[in-house]
TINUDREN-492008 format. One line per 10 residues: number of its first residue (from 1); their letters; for each residue x, z, y of N, C-alpha, C. Coordinates in pm, 1 decimal. Example, Ala and Ser with C-alpha at 12.3 -4.5 7.8 and 13.67 -1.06 7.14 Angstrom:
BEGIN
1) as) 1319.0/780.0/-569.0/1230.0/780.0/-450.0/1320.0/780.0/-330.0 | 1285.0/708.0/-225.0/1367.0/714.0/-106.0/1290.0/787.0/3.0 .
// end
This chain:
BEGIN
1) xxxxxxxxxx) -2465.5/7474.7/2072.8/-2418.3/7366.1/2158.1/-2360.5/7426.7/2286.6 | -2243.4/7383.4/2324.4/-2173.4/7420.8/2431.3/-2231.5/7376.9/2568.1 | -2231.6/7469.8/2692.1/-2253.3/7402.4/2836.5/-2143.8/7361.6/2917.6 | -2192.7/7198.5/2953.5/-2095.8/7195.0/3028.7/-2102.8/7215.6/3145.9 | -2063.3/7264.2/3207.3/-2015.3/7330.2/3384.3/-1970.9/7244.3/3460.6 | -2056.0/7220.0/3586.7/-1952.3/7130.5/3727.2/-1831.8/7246.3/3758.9 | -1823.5/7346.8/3668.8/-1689.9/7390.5/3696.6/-1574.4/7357.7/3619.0 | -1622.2/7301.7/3486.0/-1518.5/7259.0/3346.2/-1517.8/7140.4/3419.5 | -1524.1/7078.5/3539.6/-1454.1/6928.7/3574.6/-1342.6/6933.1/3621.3 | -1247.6/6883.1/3633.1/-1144.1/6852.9/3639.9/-1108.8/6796.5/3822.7 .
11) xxxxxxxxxx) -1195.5/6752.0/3838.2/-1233.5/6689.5/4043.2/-1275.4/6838.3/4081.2 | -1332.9/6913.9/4017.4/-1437.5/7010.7/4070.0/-1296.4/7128.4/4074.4 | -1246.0/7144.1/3953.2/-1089.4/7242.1/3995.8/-1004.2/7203.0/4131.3 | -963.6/7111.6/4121.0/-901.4/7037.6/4206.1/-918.9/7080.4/4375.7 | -1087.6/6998.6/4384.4/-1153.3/6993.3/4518.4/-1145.5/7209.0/4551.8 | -1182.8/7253.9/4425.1/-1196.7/7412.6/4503.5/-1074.4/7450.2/4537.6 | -972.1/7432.2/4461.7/-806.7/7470.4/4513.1/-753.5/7393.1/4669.7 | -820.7/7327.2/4652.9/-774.6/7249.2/4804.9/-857.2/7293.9/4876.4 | -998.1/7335.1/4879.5/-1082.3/7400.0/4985.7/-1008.7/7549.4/4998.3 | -987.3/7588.8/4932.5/-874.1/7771.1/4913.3/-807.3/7731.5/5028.1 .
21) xxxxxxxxxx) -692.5/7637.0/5030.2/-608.1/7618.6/5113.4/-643.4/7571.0/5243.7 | -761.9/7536.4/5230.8/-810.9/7451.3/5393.2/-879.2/7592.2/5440.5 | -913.5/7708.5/5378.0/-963.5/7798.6/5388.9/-839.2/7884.4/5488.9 | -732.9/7890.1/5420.8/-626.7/7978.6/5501.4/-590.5/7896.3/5608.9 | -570.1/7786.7/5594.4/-540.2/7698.2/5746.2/-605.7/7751.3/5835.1 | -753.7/7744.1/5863.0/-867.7/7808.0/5927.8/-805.3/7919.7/5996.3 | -782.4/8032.8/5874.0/-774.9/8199.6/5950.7/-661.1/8136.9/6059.1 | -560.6/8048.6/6077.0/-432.6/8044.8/6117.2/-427.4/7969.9/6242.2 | -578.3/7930.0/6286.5/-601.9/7803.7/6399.1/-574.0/7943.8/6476.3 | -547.3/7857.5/6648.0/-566.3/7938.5/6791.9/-693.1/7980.3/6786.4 .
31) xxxxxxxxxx) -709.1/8134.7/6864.7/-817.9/8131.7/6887.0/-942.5/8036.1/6964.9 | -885.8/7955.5/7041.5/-983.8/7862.2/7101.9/-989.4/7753.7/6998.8 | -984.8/7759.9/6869.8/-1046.7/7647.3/6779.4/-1120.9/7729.8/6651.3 | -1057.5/7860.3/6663.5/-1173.7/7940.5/6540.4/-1302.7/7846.8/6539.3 | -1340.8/7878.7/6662.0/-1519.9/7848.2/6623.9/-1566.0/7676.5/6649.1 | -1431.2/7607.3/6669.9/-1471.8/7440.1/6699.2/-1447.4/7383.1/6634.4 | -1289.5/7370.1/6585.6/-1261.0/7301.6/6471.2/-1236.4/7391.4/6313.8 | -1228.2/7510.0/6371.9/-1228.3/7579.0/6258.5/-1374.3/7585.7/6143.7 | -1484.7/7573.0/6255.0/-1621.3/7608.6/6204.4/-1638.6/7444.1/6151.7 | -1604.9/7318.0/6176.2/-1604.6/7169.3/6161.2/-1518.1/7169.9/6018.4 .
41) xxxxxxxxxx) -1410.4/7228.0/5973.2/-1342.7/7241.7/5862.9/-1400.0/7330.8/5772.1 | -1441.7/7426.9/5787.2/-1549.9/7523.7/5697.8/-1630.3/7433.2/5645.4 | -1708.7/7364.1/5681.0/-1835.1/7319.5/5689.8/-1761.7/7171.8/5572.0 | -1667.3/7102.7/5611.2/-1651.4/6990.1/5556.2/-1601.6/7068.1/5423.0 | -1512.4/7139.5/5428.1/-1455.5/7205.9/5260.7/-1572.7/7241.8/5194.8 | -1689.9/7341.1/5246.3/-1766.4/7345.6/5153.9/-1845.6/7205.4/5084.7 | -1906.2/7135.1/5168.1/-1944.8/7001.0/5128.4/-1842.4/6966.5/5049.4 | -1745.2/6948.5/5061.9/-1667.4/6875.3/4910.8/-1684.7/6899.8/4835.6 | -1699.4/7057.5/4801.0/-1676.6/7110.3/4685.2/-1847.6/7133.7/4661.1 | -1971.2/7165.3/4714.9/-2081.8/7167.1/4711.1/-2132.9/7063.9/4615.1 .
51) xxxxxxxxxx) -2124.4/6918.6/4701.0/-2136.4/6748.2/4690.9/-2106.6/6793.2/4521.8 | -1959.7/6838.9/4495.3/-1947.0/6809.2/4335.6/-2057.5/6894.2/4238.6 | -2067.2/6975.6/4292.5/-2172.1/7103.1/4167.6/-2306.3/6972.7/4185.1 | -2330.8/6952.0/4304.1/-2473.8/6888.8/4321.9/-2494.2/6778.7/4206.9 | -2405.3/6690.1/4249.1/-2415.3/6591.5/4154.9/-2365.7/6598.3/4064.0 | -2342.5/6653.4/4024.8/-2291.6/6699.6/3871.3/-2441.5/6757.2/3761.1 | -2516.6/6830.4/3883.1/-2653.4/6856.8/3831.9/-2749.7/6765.5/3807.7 | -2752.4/6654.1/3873.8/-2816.1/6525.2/3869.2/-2829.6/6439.6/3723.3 | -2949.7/6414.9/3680.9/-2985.8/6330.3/3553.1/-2930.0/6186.3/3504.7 | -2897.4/6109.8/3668.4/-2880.0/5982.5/3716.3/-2755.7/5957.6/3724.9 .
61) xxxxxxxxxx) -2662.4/5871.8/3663.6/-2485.1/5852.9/3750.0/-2507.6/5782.6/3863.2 | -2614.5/5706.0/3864.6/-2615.5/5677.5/4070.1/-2623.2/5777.4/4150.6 | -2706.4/5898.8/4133.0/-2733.7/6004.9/4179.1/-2607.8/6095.1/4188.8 | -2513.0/6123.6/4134.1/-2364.3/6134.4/4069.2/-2321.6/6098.7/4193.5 | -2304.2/5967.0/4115.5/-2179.6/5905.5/4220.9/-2202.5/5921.1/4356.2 | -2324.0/5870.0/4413.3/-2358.2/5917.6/4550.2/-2301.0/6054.1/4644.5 | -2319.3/6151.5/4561.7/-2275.3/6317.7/4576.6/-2143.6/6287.5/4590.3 | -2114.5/6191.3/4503.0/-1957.8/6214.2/4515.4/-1913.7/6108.9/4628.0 | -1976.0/6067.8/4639.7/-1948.1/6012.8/4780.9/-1932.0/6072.4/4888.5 | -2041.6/6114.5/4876.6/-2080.0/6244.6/5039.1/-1943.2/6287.6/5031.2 .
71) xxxxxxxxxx) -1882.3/6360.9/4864.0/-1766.0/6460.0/4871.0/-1611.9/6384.3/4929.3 | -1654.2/6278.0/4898.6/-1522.8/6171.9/4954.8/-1533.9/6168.8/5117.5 | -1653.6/6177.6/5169.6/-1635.4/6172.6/5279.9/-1571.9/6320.6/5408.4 | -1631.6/6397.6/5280.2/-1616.6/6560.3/5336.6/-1427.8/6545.8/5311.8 | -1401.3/6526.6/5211.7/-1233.3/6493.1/5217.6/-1192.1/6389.5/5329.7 | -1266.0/6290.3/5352.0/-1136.4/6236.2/5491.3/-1206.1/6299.9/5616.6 | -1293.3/6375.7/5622.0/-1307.8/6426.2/5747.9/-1194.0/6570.0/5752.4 | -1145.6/6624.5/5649.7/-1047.6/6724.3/5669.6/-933.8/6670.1/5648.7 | -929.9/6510.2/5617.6/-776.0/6468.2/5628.9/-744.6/6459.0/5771.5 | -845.6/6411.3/5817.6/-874.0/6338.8/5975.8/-841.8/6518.8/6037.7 .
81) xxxxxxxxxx) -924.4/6628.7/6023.1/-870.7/6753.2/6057.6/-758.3/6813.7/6062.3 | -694.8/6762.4/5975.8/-520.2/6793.3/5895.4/-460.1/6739.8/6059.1 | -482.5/6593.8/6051.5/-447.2/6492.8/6159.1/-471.6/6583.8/6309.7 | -559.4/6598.1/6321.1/-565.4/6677.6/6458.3/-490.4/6836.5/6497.1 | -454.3/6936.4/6366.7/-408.5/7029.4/6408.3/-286.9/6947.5/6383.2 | -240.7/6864.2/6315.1/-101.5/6815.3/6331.6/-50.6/6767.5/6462.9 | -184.9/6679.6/6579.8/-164.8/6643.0/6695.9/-139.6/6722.3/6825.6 | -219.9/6838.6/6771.1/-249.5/6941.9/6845.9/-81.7/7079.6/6830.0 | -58.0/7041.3/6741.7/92.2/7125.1/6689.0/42.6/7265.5/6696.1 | -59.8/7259.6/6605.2/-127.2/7392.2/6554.5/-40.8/7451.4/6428.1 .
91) xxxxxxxxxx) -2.6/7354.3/6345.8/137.5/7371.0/6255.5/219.6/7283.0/6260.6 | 326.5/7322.0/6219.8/422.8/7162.1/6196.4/386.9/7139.2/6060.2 | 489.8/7032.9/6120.6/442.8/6889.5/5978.5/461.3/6957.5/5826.6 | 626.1/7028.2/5837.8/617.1/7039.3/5691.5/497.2/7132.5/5584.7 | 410.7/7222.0/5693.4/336.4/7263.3/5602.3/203.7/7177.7/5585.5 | 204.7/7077.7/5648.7/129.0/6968.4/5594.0/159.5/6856.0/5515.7 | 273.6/6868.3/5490.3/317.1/6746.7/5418.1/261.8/6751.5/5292.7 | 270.0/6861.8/5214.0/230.9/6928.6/5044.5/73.3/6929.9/5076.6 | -51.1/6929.9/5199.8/-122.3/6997.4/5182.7/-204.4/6837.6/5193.0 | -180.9/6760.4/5275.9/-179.5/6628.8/5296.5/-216.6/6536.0/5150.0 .
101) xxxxxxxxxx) -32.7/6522.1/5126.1/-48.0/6502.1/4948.9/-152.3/6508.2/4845.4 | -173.2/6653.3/4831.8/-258.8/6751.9/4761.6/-428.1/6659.3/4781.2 | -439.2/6661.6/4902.5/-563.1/6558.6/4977.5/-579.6/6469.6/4919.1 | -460.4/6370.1/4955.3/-471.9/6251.0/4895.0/-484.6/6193.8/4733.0 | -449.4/6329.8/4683.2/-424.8/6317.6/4574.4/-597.0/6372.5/4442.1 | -670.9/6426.7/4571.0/-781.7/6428.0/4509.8/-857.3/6373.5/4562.6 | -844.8/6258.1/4639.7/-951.2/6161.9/4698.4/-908.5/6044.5/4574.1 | -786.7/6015.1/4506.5/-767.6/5969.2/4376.6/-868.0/5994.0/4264.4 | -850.2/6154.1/4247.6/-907.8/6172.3/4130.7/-1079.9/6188.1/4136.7 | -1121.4/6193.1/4283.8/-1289.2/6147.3/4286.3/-1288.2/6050.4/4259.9 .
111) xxxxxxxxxx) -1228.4/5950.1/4343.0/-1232.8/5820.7/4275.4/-1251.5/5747.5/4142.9 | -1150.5/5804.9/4095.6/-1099.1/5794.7/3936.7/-1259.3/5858.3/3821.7 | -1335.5/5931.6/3906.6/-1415.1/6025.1/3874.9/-1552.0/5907.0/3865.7 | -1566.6/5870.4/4003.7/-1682.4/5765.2/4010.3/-1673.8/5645.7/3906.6 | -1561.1/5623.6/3906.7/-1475.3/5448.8/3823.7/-1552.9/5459.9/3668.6 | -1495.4/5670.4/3637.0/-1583.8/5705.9/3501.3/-1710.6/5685.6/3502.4 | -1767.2/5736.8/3590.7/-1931.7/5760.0/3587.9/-1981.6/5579.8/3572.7 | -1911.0/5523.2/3696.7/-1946.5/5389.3/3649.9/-1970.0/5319.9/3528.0 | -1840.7/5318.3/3481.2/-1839.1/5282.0/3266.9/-1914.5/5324.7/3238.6 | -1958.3/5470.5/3235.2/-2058.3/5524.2/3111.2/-2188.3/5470.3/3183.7 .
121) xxxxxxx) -2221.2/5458.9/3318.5/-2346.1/5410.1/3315.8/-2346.2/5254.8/3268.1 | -2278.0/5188.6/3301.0/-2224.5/5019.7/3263.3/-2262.7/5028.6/3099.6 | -2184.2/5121.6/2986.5/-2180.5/5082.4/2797.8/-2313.9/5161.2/2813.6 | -2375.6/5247.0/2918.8/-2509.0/5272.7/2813.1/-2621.4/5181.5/2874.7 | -2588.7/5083.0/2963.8/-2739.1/4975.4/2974.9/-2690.8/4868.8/2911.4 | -2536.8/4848.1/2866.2/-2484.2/4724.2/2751.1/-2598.9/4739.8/2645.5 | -2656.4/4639.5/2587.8/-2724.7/4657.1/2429.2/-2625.1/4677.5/2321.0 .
// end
């Protein structure tokens, strides 16, 4: 019998490729945000991607989904981050435009992720 891995998920690829990239943003802040907002973006990328292994380990899809909540939240706190080095003109826009996207585009597929967990917990308390 095969194992399945919170790494064979499909949210869980996703969320680590976008933490990669929130990773190099980081090295690229001023030095007077290395350790403020840089250390505030560390901290939220790992939780995204953490949140998913966690609940992925969990017996429960409430327990699940929850994690994946937390991880939804760790994503708009680095959208909201995106937002501030954008205010701050730490980069310009266009290299946030793709990275933004990319964001938004896996706060979809958690979503899309919970919607699953939902059904299967929903047809297995159906009789």
């Amino acid at each position: 019998m095969a194992t399945y891995s919170f790494e064979d998920l499909e949210v869980y690829k996703a969320a680590r490729e976008f933490r990669k990239k929130i990773f190099d943003l980081i090295k690229r802040l001023p030095p007077e945000e290395k350790y403020n907002l840089g250390s505030q973006m560390r901290r939220a990328a790992k939780s995204l991607t953490n949140n998913i292994a966690e609940g992925h380990g969990r017996f429960h899809y409430q327990e699940n989904i929850q994690y994946l909540r937390q991880s939804r939240g760790s994503l708009e706190e680095l959208l909201d981050d995106l937002n501030i080095c954008l205010d701050e003109s730490y980069f310009h826009a266009g290299e946030f435009d793709p990275i933004k996207a990319e964001g938004l585009e896996l706060q979809h597929r958690i979503n899309g992720y919970i919607a699953y967990l939902r059904r299967r917990k929903s047809a297995e308390e159906s009789p």
